[in-house]
C-alpha positions as CSV (number, residue, x, y, z in Angstrom):
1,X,73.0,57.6,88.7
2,X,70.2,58.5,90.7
3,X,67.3,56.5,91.7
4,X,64.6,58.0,89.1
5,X,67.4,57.8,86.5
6,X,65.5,55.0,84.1
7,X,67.9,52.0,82.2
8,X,67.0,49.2,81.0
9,X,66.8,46.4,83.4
10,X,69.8,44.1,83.4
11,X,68.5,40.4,83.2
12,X,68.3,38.1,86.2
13,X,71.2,35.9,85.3
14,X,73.0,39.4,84.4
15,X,73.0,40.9,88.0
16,X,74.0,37.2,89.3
17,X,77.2,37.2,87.1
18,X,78.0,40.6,88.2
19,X,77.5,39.7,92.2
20,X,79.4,36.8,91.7
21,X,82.1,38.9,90.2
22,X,81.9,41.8,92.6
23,X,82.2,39.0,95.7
24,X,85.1,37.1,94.3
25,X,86.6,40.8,94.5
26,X,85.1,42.1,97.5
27,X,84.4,39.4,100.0
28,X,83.0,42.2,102.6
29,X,80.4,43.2,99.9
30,X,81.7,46.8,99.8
31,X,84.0,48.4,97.9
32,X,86.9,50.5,99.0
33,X,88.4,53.2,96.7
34,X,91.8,51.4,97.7
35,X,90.4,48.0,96.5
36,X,88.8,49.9,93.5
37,X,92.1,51.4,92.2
38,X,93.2,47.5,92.9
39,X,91.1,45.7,90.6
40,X,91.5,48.2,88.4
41,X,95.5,47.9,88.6
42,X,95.5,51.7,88.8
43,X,97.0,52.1,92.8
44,X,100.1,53.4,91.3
45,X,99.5,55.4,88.8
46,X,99.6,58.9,87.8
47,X,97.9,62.0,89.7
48,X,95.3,62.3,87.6
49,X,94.4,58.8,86.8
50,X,94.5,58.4,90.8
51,X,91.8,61.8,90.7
52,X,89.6,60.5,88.0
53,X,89.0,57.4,90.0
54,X,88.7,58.7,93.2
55,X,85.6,61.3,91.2
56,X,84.2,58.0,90.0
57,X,84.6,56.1,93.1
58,X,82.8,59.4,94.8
59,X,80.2,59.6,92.1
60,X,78.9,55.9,92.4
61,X,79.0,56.0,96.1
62,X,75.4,57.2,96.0
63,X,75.2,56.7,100.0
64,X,78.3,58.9,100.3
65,X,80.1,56.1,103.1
66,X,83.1,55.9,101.6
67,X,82.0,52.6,100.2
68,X,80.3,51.2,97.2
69,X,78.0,48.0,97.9
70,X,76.6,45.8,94.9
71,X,73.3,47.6,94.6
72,X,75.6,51.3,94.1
73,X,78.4,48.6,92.0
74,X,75.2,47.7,89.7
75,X,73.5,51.0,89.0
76,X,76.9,51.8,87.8
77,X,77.7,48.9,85.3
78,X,74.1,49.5,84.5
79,X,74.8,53.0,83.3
80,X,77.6,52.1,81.6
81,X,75.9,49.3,79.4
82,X,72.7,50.3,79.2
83,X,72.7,53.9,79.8
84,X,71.5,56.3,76.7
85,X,73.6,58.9,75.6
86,X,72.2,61.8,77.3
87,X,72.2,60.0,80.5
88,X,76.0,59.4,79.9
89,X,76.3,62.8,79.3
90,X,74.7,63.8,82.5
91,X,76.9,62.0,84.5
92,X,80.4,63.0,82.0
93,X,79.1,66.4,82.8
94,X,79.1,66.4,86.4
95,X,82.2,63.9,86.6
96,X,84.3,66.6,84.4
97,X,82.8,69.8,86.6
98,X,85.5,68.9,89.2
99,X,84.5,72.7,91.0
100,X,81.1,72.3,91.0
101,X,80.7,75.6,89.1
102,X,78.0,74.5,86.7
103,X,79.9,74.8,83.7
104,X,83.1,72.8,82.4
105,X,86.4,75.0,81.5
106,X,89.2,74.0,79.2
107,X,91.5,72.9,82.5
108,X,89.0,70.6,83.5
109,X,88.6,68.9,80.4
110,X,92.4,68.9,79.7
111,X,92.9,67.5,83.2
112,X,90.0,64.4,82.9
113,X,91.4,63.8,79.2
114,X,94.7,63.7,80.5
115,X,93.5,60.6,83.3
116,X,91.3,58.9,80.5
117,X,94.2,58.7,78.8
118,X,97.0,57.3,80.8
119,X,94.0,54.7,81.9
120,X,92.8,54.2,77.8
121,X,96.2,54.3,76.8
122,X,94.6,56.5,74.1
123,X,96.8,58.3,72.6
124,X,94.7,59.5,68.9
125,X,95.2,63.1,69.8
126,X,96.6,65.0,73.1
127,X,94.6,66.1,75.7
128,X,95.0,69.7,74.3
129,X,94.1,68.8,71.2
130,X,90.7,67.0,71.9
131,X,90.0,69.9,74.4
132,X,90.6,72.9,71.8
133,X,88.7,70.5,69.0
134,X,85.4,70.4,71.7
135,X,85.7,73.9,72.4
136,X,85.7,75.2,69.0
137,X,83.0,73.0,67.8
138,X,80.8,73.7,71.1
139,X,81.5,76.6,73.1
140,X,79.0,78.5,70.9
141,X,79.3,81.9,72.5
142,X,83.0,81.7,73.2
143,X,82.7,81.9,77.1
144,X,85.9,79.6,77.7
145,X,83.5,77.5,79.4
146,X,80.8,74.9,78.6
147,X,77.3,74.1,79.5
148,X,75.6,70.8,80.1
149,X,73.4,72.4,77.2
150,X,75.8,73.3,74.4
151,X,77.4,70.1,75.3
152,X,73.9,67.9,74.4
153,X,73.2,70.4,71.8
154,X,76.8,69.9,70.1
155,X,76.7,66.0,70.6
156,X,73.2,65.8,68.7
157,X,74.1,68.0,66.1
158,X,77.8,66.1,64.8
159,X,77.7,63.1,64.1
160,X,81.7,63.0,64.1
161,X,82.1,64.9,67.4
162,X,79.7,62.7,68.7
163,X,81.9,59.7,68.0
164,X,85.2,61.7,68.7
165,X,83.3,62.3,72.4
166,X,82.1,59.4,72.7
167,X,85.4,57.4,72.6
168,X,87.0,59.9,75.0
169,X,85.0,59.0,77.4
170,X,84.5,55.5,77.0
171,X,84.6,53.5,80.2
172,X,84.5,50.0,78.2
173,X,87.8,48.8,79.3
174,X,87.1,49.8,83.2
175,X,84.3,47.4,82.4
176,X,86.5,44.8,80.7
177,X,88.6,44.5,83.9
178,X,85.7,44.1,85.4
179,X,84.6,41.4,83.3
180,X,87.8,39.4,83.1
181,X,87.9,36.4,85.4
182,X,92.2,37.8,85.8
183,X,93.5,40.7,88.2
């Protein structure tokens, strides 16, 4: 999430609960991906749970140091309670373009779902599934590939897809590890 990126402001007492947290976990006040996949109890788990994080970890290190301090830590907590939709879609967007291309194809999506999964331990329908279900309902001229726009346009136009979307890519229970005072 970029600096011009608006959310609402966390409160005071907010930001102090979530640096006390992130310094119980990270003494140094930066965040390694190793000690990320750590508190997330994810350092031994599958390939593309490990990938998923390591996109995360590499998209909230804004600074690109290999690190993520509290101010990088909070913008992302930030965007993941406060953020609006679109802005969540933004950053979906760009987190499930793993080439860069511009545009998300049904191996990327399969491969992300397939990560949120083992880390949701969602298992309503299969990777394949949810991917063919979002291509049919939004790839609307058929490309094999989707845009950031048909992917806003589809979200604001089904309410169900929205929903169906929206719990795919929930990152509530990365942020209840987060919250819980246990490892």
């Amino acid at each position: 999430m970029g600096a011009n990126e608006s959310v609402e402001e966390m409160t005071a007492m907010e930001n102090y609960q979530w640096y006390s947290k992130f310094m119980k976990e990270c003494p140094s006040g930066q965040l390694t991906m190793y000690e990320c996949k750590k508190v997330l109890g994810l350092e031994n788990s599958t390939i593309q749970a490990n990938n998923y994080v390591e996109k995360i970890f590499n998209m909230f290190d804004t600074n690109k140091d290999g690190l993520i301090d509290f101010l990088e830590f909070l913008a992302a907590i930030n965007l993941v309670i406060r953020g609006k939709i679109d802005q969540k879609l933004k950053w979906y967007f760009k987190l499930y373009d793993i080439d860069g291309s511009g545009t998300i194809d049904k191996k990327e999506v399969i491969s992300m779902l397939m990560a949120i999964q083992t880390i949701n331990n969602n298992q309503d329908m299969t990777p394949e599934e949810l991917t063919n279900l979002i291509f049919q309902k939004i790839d609307v001229n058929n490309d094999g590939e989707l845009t950031l726009e048909e992917l806003m346009n589809g979200m604001e136009k089904d309410e169900h897809f929205r929903e169906i979307i929206s719990k795919s890519f929930e990152l509530s229970n990365v942020l209840q590890i987060l919250q819980s005072e246990r490892r």
